[in-house]
N, C-alpha and C positions, 0 to 999 in steps of 0.2 A: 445343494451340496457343492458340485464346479459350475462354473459358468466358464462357458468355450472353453476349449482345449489346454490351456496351458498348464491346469491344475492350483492348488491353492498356494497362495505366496506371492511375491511380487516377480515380476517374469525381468531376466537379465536380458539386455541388450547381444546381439551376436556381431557386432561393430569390432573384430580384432581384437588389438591392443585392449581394449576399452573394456571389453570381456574378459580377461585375461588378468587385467588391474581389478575388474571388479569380484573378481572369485578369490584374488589372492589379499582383498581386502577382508572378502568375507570371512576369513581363515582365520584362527587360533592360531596360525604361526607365525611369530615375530622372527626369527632369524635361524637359519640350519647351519647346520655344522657339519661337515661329510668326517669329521674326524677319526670316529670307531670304526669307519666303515674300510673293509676289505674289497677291490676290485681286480677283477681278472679280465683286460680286452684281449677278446681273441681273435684274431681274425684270417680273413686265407692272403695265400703269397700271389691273390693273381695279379693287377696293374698295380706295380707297388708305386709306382709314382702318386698316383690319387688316394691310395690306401694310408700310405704315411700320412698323408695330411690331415684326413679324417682319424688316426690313432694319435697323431699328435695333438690334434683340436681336443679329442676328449682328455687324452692323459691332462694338458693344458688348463679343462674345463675343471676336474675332478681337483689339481692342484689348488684351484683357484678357491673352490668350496672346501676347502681344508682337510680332502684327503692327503695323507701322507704320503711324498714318494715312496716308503718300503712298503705300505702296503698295495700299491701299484704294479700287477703285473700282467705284461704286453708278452701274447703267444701268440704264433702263426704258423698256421696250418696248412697241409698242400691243398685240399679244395675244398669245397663247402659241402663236402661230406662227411669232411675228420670235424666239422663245426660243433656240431651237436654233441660228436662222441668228447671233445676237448671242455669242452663247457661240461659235461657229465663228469670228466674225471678228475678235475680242479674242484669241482663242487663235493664229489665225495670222499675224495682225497684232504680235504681241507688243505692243496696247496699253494694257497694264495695265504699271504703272510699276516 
């Protein structure tokens, strides 16, 4: 039935990159679209210096994959304890656009 561990099928390499190409070749997906997609980054007010750059890089990232800026919406929180309850109430609120 197996012989050694890896199970049946041909065993991917864990070389990075190389892994990474070879799972996105194996894929049914020729090209994503973020277009329909609605996003809400929430995040808290602590070191905003490093935080901006990391909401910027996604807002940035999201852009790039064809989400739309209006449906792009950046909230901040006072600690990461409003995190969860903000993320809950965007989500049941349906107020991300």
């Amino acid at each position: 039935m197996f012989e050694g561990i890896k199970g049946p099928g041909e065993a991917a390499s864990l070389d990075g990159m190389n892994f990474t190409r070879q799972l996105w070749e194996r894929s049914q997906i020729t090209s994503v679209s973020g277009s329909p997609l609605r996003v809400a980054i929430v995040h808290t007010v602590g070191v905003l210096n490093l935080l901006h750059h990391f909401v910027e890089g996604a807002r940035k990232k999201l852009l790039e994959g064809g989400v739309r800026e209006a449906n792009i919406v950046i909230q901040s929180v006072p600690g990461s304890w409003e995190l969860p309850v903000a993320c809950q109430r965007y989500a049941r609120s349906h107020q991300t656009p």
